[in-house]
ROMARGU-707831 format. One record per residue (C-alpha): residue in one letter; x, y, z; residue number from 1. Coordinates in steps of 0.5 Angstrom, whole numbers. Last residue first. Layout:
# ROMARGU-707831
<site aa="a" u="X" v="Y" w="Z" i="NUM"/>
...
# end
This chain:
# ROMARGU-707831
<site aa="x" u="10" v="163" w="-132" i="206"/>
<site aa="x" u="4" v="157" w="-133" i="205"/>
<site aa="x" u="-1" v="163" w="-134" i="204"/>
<site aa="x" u="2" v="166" w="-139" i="203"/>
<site aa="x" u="1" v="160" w="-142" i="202"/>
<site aa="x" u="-4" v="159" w="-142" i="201"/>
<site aa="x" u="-7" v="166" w="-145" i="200"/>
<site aa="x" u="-3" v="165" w="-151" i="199"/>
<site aa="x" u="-4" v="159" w="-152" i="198"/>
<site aa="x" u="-9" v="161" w="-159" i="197"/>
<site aa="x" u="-4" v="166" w="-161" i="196"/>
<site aa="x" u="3" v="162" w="-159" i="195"/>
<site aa="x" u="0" v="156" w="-162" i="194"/>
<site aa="x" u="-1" v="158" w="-170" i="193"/>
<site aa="x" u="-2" v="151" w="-173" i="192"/>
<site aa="x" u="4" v="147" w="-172" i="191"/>
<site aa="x" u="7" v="148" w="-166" i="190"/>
<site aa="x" u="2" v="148" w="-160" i="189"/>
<site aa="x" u="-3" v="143" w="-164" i="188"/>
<site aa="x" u="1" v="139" w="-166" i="187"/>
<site aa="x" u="5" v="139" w="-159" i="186"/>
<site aa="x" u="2" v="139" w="-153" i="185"/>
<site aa="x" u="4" v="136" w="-147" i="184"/>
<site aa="x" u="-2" v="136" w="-141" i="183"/>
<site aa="x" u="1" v="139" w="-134" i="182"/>
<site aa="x" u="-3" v="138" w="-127" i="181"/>
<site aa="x" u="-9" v="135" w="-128" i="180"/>
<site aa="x" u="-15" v="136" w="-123" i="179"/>
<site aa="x" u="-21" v="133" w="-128" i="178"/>
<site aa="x" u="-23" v="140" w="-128" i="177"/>
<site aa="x" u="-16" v="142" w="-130" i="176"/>
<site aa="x" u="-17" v="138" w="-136" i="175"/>
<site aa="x" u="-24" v="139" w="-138" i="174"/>
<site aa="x" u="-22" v="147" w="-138" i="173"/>
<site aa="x" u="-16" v="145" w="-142" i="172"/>
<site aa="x" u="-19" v="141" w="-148" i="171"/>
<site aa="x" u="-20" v="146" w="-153" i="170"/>
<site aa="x" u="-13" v="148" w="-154" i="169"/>
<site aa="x" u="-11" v="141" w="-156" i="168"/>
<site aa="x" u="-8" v="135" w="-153" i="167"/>
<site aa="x" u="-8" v="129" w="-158" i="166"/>
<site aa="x" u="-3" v="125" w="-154" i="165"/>
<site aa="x" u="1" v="127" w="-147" i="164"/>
<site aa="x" u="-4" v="129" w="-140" i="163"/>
<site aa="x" u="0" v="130" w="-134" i="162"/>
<site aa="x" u="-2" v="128" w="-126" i="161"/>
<site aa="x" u="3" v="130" w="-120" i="160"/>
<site aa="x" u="0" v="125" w="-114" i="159"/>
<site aa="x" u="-3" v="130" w="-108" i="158"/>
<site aa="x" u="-9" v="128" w="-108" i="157"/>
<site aa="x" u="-8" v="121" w="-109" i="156"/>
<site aa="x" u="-13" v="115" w="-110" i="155"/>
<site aa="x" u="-19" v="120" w="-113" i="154"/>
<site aa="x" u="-14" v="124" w="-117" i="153"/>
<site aa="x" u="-11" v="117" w="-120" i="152"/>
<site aa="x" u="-19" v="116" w="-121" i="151"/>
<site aa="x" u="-21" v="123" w="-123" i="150"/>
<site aa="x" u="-14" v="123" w="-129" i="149"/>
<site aa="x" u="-17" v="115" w="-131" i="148"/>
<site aa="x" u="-23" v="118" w="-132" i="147"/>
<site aa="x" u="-21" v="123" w="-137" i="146"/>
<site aa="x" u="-17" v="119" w="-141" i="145"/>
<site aa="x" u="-23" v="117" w="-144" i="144"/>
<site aa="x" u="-23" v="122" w="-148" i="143"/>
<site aa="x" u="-19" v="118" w="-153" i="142"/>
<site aa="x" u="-13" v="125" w="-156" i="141"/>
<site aa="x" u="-14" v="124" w="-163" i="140"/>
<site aa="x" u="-7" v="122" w="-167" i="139"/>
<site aa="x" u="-2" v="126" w="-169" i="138"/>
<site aa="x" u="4" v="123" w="-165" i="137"/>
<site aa="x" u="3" v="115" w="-166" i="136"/>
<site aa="x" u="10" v="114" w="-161" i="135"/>
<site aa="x" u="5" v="111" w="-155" i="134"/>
<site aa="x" u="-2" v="109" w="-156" i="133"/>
<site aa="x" u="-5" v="115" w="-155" i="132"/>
<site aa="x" u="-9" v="118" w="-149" i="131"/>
<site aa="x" u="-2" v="117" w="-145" i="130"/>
<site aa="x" u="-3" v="118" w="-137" i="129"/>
<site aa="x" u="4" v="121" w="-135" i="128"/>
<site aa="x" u="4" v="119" w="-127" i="127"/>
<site aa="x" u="8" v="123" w="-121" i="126"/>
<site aa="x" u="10" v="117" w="-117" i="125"/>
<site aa="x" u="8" v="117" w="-109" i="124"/>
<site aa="x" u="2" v="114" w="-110" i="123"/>
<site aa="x" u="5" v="108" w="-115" i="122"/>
<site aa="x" u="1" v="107" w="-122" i="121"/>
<site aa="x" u="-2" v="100" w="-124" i="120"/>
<site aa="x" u="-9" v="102" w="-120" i="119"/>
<site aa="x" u="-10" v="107" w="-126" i="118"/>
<site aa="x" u="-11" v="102" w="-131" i="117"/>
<site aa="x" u="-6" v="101" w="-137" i="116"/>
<site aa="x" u="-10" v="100" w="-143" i="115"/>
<site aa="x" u="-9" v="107" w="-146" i="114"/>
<site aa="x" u="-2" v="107" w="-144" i="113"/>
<site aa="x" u="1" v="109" w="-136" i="112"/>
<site aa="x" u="6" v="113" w="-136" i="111"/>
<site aa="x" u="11" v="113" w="-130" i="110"/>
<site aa="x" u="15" v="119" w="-126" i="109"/>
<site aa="x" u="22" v="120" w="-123" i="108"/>
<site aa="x" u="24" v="127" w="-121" i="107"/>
<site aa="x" u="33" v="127" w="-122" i="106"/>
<site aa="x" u="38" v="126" w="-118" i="105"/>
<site aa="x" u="41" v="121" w="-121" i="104"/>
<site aa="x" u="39" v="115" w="-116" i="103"/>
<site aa="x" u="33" v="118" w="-116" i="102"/>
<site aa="x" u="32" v="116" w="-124" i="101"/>
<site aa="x" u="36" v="110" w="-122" i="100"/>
<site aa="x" u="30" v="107" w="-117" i="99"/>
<site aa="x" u="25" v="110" w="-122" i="98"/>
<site aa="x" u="28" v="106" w="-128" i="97"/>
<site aa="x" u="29" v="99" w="-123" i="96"/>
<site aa="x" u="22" v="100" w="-123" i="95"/>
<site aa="x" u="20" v="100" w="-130" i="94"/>
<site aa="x" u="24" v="93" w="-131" i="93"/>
<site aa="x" u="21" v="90" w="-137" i="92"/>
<site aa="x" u="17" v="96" w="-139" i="91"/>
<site aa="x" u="9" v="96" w="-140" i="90"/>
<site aa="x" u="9" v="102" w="-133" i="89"/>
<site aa="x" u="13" v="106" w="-138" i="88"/>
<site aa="x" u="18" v="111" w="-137" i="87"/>
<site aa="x" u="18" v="119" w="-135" i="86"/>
<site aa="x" u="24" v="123" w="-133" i="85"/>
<site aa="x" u="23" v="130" w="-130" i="84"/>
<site aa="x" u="29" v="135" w="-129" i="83"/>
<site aa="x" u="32" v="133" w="-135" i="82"/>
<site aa="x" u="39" v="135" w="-136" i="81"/>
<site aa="x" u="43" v="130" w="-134" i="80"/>
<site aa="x" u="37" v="125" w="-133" i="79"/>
<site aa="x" u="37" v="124" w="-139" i="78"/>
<site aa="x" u="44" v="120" w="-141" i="77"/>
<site aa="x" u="42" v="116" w="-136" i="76"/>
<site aa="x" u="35" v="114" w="-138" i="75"/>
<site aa="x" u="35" v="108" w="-143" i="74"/>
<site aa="x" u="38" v="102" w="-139" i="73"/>
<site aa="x" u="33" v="102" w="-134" i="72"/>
<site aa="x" u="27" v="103" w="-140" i="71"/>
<site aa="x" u="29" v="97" w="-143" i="70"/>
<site aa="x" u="23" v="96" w="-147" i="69"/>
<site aa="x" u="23" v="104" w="-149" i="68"/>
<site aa="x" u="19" v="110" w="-149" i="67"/>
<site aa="x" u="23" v="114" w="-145" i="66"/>
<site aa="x" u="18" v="120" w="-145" i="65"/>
<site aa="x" u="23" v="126" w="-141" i="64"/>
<site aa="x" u="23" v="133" w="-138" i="63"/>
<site aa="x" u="26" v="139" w="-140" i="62"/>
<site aa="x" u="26" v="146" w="-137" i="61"/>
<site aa="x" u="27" v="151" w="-142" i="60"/>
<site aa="x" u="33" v="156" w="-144" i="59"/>
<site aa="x" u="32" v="156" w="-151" i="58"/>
<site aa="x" u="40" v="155" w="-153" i="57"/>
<site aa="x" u="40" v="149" w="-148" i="56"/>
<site aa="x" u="34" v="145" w="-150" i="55"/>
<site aa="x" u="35" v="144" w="-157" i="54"/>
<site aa="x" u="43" v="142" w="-154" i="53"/>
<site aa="x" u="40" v="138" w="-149" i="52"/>
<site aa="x" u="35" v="135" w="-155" i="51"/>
<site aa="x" u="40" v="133" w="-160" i="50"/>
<site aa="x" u="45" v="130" w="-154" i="49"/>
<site aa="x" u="39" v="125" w="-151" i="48"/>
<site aa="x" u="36" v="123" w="-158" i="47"/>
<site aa="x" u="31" v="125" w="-160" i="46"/>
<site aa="x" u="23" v="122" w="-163" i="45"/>
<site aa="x" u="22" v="117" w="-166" i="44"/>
<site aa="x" u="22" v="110" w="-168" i="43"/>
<site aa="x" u="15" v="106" w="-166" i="42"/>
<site aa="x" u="14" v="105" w="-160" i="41"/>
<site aa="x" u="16" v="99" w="-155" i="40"/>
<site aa="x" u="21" v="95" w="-161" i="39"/>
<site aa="x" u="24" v="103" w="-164" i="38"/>
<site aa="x" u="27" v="105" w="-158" i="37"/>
<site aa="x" u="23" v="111" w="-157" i="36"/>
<site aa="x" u="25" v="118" w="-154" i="35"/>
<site aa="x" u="20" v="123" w="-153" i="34"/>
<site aa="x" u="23" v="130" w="-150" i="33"/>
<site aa="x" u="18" v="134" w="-148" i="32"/>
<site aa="x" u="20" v="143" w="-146" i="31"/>
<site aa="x" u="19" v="147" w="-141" i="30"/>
<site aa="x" u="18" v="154" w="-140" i="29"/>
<site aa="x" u="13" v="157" w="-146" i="28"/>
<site aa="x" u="12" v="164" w="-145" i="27"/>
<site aa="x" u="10" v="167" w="-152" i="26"/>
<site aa="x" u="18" v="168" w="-153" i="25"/>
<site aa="x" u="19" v="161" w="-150" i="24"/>
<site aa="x" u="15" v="159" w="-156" i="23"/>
<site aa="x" u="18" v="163" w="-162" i="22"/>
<site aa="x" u="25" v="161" w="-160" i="21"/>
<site aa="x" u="23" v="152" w="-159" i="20"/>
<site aa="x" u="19" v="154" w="-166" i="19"/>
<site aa="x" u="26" v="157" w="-169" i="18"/>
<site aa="x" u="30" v="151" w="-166" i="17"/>
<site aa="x" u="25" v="146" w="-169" i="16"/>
<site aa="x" u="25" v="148" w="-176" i="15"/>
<site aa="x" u="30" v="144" w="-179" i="14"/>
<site aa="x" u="28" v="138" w="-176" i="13"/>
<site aa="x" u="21" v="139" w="-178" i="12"/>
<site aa="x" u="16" v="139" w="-172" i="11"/>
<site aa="x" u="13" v="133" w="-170" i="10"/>
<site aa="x" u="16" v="130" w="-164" i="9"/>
<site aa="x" u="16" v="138" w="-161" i="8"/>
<site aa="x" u="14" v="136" w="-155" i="7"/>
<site aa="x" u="11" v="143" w="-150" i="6"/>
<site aa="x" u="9" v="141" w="-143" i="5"/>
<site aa="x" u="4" v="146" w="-142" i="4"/>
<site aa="x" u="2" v="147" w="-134" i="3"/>
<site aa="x" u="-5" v="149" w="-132" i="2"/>
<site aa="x" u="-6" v="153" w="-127" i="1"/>
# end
């Protein structure tokens, strides 16, 4: 089983309300928010309040990208309404965001970018391995990234593992071979008749 986090960084504004429907409909469940502070990733994505309030008329589970600097003083409003709150291991202060996610009472994770080794990610963190560079939505997922989800598979059996950047239908048994646990899809979930060709996927990820 193969869950699918689905990120609409790429959707329209004025279409993401009806996709967000359209998905849960075809059984989608949770949904990737990507926020960025403009210096860590290019700008982009949502901000807290836009995105509970997407979230909350679909009634998804939401999870969180923090792409910032600070991540530390990015997470507060986030854990408000995500389970999962997710920041970069290239941030200044990576660890006190952690620290303050669990102090808030929501799950902490780490991303690791593309040059970042598997050996930078604790054992006892759920770990989001980038197959993009941050902020480039759209761009082709670097397969890569596979070996660094054996590695981080290899080191902790029970570590959550997730997938984000360039994911798409054709890489899910590739995915689930090399042990990932959920993968974000947006593009190719979104835009381009997603609830048909993840259909079977996501009615397994109920």
């Amino acid at each position: 089983m193969l869950e699918i986090a689905g990120s609409l960084w790429s959707v329209p504004p004025a279409q993401q309300r009806a996709s967000v429907e359209r998905l849960a409909a075809a059984g989608l469940r949770r949904l990737h928010w990507d926020m960025t502070d403009g210096r860590f990733a290019r700008a982009g994505g949502f901000t807290a309040a836009r995105a509970a309030e997407i979230a909350g008329s679909g009634g998804l589970v939401s999870e969180a990208h923090i792409m910032a600097t600070d991540s530390a003083g990015e997470v507060d409003p986030w854990t408000d309404f995500c389970d999962l709150v997710v920041v970069h291991a290239e941030s200044d202060n990576w660890a006190e965001a952690l620290d303050r996610v669990i102090r808030r009472g929501a799950t902490p994770g780490l991303a690791l970018s593309p040059g970042t080794p598997a050996s930078a990610a604790p054992a006892d963190v759920p770990v989001l391995c980038m197959s993009i560079t941050p902020g480039q939505a759209g761009s082709t997922l670097d397969e890569a990234v596979f070996d660094k989800i054996c590695a981080l598979r290899d080191a902790s059996p029970e570590r959550r593992i997730g997938l984000d950047g360039g994911f798409q239908r054709q890489y899910v048994a590739r995915a689930i071979e090399a042990g990932l646990d959920w993968a974000v899809v947006g593009t190719d979930l979104f835009l381009y008749d997603g609830e048909s060709r993840w259909a079977d996927v996501l009615g397994d990820s109920r």
